[in-house]
C-alpha positions as CSV (number, residue, x, y, z in Angstrom):
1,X,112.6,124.4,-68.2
2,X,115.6,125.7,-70.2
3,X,114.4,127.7,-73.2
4,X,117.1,125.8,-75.7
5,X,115.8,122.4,-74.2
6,X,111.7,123.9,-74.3
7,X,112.7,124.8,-78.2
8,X,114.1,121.7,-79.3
9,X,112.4,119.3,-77.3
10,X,108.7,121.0,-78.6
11,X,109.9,120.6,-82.4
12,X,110.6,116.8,-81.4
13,X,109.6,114.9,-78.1
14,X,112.7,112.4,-78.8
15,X,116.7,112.1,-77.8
16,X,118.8,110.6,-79.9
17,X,122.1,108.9,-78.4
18,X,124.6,108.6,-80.9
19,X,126.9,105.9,-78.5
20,X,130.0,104.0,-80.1
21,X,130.0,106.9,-83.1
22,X,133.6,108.0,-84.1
23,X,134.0,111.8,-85.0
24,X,134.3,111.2,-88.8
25,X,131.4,109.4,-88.7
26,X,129.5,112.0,-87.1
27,X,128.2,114.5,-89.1
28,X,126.8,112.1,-91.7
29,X,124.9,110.3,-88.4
30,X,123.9,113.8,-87.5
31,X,122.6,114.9,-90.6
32,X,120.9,111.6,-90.5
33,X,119.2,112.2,-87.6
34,X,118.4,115.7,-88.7
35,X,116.5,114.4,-91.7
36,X,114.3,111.9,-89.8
37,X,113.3,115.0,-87.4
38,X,114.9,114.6,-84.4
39,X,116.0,117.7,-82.9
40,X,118.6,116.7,-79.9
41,X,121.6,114.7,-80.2
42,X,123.4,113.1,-77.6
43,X,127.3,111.8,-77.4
44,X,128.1,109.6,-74.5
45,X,131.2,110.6,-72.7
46,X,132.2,106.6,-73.1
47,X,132.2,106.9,-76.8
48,X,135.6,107.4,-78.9
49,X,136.6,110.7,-79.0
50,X,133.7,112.0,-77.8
51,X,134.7,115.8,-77.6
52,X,135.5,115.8,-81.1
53,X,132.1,114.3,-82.2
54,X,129.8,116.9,-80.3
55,X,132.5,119.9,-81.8
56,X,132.0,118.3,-85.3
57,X,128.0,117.8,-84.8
58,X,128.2,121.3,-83.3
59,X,129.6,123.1,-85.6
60,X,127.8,121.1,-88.4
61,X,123.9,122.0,-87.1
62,X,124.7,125.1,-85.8
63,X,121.1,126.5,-84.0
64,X,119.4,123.2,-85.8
65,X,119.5,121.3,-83.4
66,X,120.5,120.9,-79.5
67,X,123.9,119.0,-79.4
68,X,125.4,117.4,-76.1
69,X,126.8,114.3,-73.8
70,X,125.8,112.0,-71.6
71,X,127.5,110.1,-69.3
72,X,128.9,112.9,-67.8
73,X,130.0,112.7,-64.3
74,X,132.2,115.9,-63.5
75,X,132.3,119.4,-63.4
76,X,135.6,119.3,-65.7
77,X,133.8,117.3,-68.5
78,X,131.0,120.1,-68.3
79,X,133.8,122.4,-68.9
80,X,134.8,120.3,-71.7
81,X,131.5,119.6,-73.7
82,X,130.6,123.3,-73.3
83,X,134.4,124.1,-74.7
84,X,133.7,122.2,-77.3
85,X,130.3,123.8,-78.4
86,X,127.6,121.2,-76.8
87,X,124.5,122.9,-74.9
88,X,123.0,119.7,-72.8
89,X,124.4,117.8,-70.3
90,X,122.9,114.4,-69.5
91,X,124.2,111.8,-66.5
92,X,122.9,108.7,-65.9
93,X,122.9,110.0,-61.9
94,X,122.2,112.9,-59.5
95,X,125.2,114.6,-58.7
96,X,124.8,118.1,-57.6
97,X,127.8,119.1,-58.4
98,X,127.8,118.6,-62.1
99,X,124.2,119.8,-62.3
100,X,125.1,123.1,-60.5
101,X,128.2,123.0,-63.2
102,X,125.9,123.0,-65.8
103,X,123.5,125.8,-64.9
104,X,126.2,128.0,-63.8
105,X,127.3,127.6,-67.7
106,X,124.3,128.0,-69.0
107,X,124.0,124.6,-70.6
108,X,120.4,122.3,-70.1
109,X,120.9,120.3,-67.2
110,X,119.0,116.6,-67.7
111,X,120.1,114.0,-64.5
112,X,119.8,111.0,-64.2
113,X,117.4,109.8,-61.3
114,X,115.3,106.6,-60.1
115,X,113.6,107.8,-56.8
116,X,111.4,110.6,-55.7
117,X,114.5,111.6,-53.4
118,X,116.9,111.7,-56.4
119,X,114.5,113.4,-58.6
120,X,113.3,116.5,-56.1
121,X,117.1,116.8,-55.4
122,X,118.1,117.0,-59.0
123,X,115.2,119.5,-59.2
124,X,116.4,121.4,-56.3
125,X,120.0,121.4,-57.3
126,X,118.6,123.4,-60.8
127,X,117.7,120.5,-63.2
128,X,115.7,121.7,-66.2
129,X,114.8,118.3,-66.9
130,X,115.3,114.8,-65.4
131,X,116.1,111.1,-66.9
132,X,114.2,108.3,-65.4
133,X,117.2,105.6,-65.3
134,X,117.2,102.1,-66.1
135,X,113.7,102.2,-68.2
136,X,114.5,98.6,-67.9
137,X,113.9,98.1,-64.1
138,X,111.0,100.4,-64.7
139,X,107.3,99.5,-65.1
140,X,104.1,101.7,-66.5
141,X,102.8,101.9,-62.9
142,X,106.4,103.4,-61.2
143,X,106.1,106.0,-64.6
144,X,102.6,106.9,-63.4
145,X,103.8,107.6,-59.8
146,X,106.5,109.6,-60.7
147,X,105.1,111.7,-63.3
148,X,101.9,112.1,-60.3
149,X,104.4,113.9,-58.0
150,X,107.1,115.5,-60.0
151,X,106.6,119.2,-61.4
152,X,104.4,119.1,-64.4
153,X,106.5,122.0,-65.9
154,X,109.7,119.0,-65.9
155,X,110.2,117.5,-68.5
156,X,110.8,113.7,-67.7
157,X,112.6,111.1,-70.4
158,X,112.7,107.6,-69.5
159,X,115.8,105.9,-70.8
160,X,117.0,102.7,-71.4
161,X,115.4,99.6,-73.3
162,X,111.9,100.9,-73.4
163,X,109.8,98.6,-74.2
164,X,105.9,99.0,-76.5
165,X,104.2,98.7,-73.2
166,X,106.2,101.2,-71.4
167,X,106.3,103.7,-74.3
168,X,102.3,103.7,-74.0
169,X,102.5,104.4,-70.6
170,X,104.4,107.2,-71.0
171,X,101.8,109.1,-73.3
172,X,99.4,108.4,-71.3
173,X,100.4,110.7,-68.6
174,X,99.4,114.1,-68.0
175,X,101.8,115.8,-69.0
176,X,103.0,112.5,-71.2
177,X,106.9,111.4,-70.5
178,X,109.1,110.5,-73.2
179,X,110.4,107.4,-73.7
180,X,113.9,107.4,-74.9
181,X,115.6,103.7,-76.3
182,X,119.2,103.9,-76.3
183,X,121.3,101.8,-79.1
184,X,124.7,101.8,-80.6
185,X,123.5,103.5,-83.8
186,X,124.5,101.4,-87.0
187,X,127.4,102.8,-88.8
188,X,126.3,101.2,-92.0
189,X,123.0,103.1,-92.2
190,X,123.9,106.7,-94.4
191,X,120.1,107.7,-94.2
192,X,117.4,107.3,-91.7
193,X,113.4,106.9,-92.5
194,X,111.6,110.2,-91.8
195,X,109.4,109.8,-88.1
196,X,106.1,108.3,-88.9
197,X,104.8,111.1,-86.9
198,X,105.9,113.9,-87.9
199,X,104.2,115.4,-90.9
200,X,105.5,119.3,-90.5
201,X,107.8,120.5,-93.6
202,X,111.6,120.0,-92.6
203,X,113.0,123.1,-91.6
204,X,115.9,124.6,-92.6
């Protein structure tokens, strides 16, 4: 595991894709976020202006939280999000190429995946973590498998529309998976509630 991804990821089991988000409406989602406790922030490559976002989240959290993309599906858009200050690339697939991209710039490395195949060649290509992709062709039985054979120092989020069922599942394995739901994040909403769960003081 990647130590940024091991630090931020143990303050908060959760990733937070900010998709659709334009970069003057980022920081005030990302400070958002911040508040509710989430430590990891993710801007899809598909967004609008996506580059600018993670450099205006980026420069806005500073070592507060773990800023990055998804979607991303070259070595030249590794180049690009690291440029512009993120530290974790996501893809919604196993490409070896982009992974290697990614460790060889020091950046967390999270692929996409869906097999056992895919997952121990993410995990041979240097993956520090993987993402279990569509959670919606997924059910708690495949998580169970998967989480049986994979490397229990991996971490392994499962993304996509995760359902109650499937988000139950997922703490029930040793170790537990987290279940990531991707939305468009409302544009409307200035503040978010503070996680149910987490009862530590905010840091700062």
């Amino acid at each position: 595991m990647h130590p940024l991804f091991d630090k931020y990821f143990g303050m908060c089991p959760l990733v937070t894709v900010i998709r659709g988000v334009k970069p003057d409406e980022a920081e005030a989602v990302g400070e958002a976020i911040y508040e509710s406790g989430i430590r990891i922030i993710e801007v899809p490559m598909n967004s609008p202006e996506p580059l600018k976002s993670i450099e205006n989240l980026a420069k806005l959290m500073g070592d507060r939280a773990l800023i990055g993309a998804g979607t991303v599906l070259s070595r030249q858009q590794v180049a690009d999000v690291k440029a512009a200050g993120g530290q974790i690339i996501v893809s919604p697939n196993t490409n070896s190429d982009v992974i290697a991209a990614s460790v060889d710039a020091g950046l967390v490395s999270c692929p996409g995946f869906f097999t056992p195949t895919e997952g121990f060649a993410a995990i041979e290509a240097g993956a520090h973590a993987l993402k279990l992709f569509p959670a919606e062709a997924v059910t708690p039985a495949y998580v169970k498998a998967q989480r049986a054979v994979l490397p229990k120092d991996i971490p392994l989020l499962v993304v996509g529309s995760v359902k109650p069922e499937l988000m139950g599942a997922c703490s029930a394995t040793r170790p537990p998976t987290s279940a990531v739901r991707t939305t468009a994040v409302p544009r409307s909403t200035p503040t978010w509630p503070r996680a149910s769960w987490d009862r530590r003081p905010r840091p700062r």
